[in-house]
C-alpha positions in Angstrom: 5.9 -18.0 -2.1 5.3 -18.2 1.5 2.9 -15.3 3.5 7.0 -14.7 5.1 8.3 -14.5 1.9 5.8 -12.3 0.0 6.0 -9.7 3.1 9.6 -9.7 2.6 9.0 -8.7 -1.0 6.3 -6.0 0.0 8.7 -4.4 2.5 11.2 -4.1 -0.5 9.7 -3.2 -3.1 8.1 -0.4 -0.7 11.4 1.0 0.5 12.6 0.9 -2.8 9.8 3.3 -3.7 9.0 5.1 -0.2 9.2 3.9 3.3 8.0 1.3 5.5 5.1 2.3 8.3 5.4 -0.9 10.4 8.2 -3.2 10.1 7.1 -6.4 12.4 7.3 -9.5 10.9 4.3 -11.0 10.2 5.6 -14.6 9.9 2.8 -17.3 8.1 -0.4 -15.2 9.8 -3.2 -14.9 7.6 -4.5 -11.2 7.1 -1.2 -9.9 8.0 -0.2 -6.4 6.6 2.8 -4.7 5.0 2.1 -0.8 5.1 4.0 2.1 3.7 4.1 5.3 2.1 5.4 6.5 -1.4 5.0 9.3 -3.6 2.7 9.2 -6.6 0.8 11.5 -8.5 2.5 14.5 -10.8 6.6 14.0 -10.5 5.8 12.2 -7.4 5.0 14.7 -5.1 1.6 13.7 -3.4 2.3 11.1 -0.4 0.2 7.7 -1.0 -0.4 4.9 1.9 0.1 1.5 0.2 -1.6 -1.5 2.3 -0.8 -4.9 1.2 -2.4 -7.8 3.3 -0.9 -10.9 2.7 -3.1 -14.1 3.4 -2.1 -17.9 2.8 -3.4 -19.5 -0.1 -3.5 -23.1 -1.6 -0.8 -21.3 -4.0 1.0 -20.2 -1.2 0.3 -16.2 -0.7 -2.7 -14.1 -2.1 -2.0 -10.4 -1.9 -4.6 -7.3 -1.8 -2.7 -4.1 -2.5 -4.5 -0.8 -1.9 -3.3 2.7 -2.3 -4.9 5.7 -0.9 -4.0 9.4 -1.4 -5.9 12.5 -0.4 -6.7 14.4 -4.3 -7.4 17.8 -4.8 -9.1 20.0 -7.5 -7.5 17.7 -9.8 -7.7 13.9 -10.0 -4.5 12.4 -10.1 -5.4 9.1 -9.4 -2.3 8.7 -6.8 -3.6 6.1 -4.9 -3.9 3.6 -7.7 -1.1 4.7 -9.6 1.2 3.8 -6.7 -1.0 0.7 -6.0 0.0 -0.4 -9.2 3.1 0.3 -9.4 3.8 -1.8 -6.3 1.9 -4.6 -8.2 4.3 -4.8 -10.7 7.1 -4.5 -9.4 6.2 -7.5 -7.1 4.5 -9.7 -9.8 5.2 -8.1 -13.4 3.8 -11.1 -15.3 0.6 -11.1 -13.4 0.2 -7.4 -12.9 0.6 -6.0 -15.8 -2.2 -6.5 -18.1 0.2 -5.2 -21.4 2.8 -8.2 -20.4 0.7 -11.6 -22.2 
């Protein structure tokens, strides 16, 4: 899909798990970023920042999700956990190393 179209898909899969930080369009710029925040961790109580940059490809979009959470004594691994669970709910077939 088009950069326009993948950061369409990013802003709703987001929503559908948190909310939206910025919500211009980033039309068919390279680099440009969808960024939100979602909870992830135990029973999804610690707030994670999901940053997906979107960049054109000869595919048509290639997308970097990150997730970053502040931890404390113990390790939930929020960040990833919600990075991931962005992923697949974008692209299940590619994220998900148990789909084939």
């Amino acid at each position: 899909m088009s950069p326009r179209q993948a950061a369409g898909r990013a802003r709703q899969v987001i929503g559908q798990y948190g909310r939206v930080l910025n919500s211009e369009d980033p039309g068919d710029a390279s680099g440009a970023q969808v960024i939100g925040i979602m909870g992830s961790g135990a029973a999804n109580l610690n707030p994670a920042v999901v940053t997906m940059t979107i960049e054109a490809s000869e595919w048509g979009s290639r997308l970097v999700i990150r997730g970053a959470a502040k931890e404390g004594l113990i390790k939930q691994r929020a960040g990833a956990k919600a990075a991931t669970r962005v992923a697949v709910a974008i692209a299940p077939e590619v994220a998900d190393p148990q789909a084939g």
